[in-house]
N, C-alpha and C positions, 0 to 999 in steps of 0.2 A: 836087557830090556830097558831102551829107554823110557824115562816117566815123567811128564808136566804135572805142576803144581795146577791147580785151580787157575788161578789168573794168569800162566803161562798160556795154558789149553785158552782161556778166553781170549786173550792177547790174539792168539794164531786163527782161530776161527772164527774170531770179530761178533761172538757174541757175549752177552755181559753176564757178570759172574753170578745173578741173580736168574738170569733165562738157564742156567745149568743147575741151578739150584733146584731149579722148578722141573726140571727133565730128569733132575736123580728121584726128585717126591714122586712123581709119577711112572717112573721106571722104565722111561723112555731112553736115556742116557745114565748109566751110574758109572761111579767111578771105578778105574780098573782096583784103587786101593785107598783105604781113610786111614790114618795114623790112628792107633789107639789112644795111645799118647796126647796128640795134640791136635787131634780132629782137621789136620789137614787131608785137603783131597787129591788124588794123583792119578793122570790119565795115560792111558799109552798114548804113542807115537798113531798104531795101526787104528784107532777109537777117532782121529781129524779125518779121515774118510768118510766114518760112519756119521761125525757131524755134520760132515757139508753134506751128504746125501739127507738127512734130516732138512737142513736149512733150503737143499732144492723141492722137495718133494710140500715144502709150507709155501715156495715162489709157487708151487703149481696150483694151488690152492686147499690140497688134504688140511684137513682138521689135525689136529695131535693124533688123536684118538687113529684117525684114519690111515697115521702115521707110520703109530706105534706097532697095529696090526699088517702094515706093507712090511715091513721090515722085521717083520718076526718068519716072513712066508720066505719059503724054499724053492717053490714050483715056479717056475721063471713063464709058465702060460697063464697062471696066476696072476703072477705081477703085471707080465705085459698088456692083459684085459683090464686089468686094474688102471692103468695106465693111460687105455684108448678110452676107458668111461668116463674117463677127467679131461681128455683133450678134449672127445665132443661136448662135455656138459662146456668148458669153457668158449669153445665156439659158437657154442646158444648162448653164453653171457654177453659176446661180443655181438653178436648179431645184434643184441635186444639193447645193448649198449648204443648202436649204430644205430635203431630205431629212436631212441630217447634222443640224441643226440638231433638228430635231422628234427623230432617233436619239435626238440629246444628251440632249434632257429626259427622253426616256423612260425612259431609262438612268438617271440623276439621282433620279427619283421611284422608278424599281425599287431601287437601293442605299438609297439613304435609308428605305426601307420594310422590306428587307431585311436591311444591315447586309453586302450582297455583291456586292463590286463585277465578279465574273465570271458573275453571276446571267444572263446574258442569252448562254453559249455551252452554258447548260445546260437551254434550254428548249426543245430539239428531241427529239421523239421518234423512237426510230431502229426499223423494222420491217425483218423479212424476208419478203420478197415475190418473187414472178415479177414481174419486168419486161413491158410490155404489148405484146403483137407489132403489127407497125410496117409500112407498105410504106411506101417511102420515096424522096423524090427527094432529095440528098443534092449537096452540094459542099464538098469539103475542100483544105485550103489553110495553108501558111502565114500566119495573120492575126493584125492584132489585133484586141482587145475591140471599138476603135470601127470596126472593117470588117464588124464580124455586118451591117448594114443593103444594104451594099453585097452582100456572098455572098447573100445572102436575096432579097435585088432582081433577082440571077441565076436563083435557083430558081422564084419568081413571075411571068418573063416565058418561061417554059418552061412554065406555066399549061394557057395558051390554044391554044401553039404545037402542043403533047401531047394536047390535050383530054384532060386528068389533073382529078380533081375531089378539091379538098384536103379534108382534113376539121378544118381547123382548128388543129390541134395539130404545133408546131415545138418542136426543138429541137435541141441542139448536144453534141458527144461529144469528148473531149479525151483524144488520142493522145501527147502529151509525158509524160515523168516527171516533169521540171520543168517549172512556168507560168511564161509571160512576159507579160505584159501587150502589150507590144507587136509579140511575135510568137510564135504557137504554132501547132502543128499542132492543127488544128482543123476537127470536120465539121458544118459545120451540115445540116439538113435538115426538111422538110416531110414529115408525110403526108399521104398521100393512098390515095385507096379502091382504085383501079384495081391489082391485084397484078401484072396482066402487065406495068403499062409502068412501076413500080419500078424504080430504080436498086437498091436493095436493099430487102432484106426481111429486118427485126431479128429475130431469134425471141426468145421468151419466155426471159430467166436467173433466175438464182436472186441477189437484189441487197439488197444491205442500203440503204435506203431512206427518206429525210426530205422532211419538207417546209418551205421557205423561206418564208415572210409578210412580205415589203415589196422594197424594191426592190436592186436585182444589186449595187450597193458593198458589202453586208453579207452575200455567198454563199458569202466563204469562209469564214463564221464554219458556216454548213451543212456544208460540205465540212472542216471540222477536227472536228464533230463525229461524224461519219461515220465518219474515218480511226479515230479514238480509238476507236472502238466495236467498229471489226472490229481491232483488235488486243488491245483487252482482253477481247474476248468468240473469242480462237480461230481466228480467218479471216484467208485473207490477200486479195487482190487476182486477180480471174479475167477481167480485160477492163477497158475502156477508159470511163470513169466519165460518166456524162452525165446533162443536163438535159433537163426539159418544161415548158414554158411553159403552165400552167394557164391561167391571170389575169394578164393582160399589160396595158400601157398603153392595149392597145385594147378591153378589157373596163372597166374603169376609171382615171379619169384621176390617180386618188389612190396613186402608190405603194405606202401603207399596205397596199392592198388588194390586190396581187398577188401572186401563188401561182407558186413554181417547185416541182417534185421533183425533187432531186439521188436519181443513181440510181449506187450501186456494184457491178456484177458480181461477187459473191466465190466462195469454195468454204471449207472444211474443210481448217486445213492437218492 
């Protein structure tokens, strides 16, 4: 059996003698054997596969942690599902990556034109309006952002169940004072036509009211202009502030092109 010292095995797989240090403390990587003697460490030969497979599986984005337990698994449909959950979540990075990026220029070519670099929390127009009455099938929840799909996936298998007939238009209402990204009180919901078999039924308010053009990372720039408006125009806050999904991903594939209306319930202080 051949065996690397410490700084041979780091030599060969070009990580540093301290990131092995760190993989024996955590038990992600130990050595095949530690001298008693003189506390050197010695790795096998067949152990530089099992590093590079650690070093590819951190390019993919796993966590350690996330690592440590891919590589303790035996079940190879295991692994492989493991595997597709990390390709699509990266394909959402990139997308949103590809989103920020186009933001960037746009932003870039408005200042430069401009000479204002806040030019873009100032292009919403803010109306007062009645809010549009709603029958609704509704599920509110403790969530996060990335569980809208999963609450939604609730309300659309109550579809068929109901014979409820949606009419297209979703959205979502937020009951915190403070946002959390990864956990708010949160009600998403569907309409639909049917009033009788509504879980609720919105009535028309009185809402000071915008509309958002592109995609949800840049909604609170809506929602900050919004707040400004009803405090420097008079009003305060009459209910629980929420969205409509105009133009969504499933109208078109372009972000650019999608439409929310942020909607604030106010009154007259």
């Amino acid at each position: 059996m051949i065996m690397l010292q410490i700084g041979e095995f780091s030599k060969v797989c070009q990580v540093s003698v301290k990131t092995l240090h760190h993989y024996d403390k955590l038990g992600l990587l130990m050595p095949a054997e530690v001298d008693r003697f003189t506390g050197y460490r010695y790795y096998r030969t067949e152990q530089i596969d099992t590093m590079n497979y650690i070093q590819r599986l951190k390019r993919y984005g796993f966590s350690l942690e996330e690592i440590q337990h891919i590589i303790s698994l035996s079940d190879n449909r295991v692994i492989s599902a493991r595997l597709r959950q990390q390709k699509e979540k990266l394909k959402h990075e990139q997308q949103e990556r590809a989103i920020i990026l186009n933001e960037l220029q746009t932003h870039i070519s408005v200042f430069e034109r401009t000479g204002d670099i806040m030019t873009y929390q100032k292009s919403y127009t803010i109306e007062v309006k009645n809010s549009p009455a709603m029958n609704v099938l509704a599920n509110r929840a403790m969530m996060g952002v990335d569980e809208f799909g999963k609450y939604y996936g609730m309300l659309f298998e109550r579809v068929p169940k109901e014979q409820v007939t949606p009419t297209g238009l979703n959205g979502a209402r937020y009951f915190d004072e403070e946002f959390n990204h990864e956990s708010s009180d949160v009600e998403v919901f569907i309409e639909i036509k049917e009033k009788e078999k509504a879980d609720i039924i919105l009535e028309p308010q009185e809402c000071a009211m915008t509309v958002h053009r592109g995609g949800y990372s840049t909604l609170s720039e809506a929602y900050g202009a919004i707040v400004s408006w009803i405090i420097e125009n008079g009003y305060e806050y009459a209910g629980a502030p929420f969205e409509l999904y105009i133009k969504t991903q499933f109208n078109s594939p372009s972000p650019e092109d999608w439409e929310t209306e942020v909607y604030f319930p106010i009154k007259k202080k």
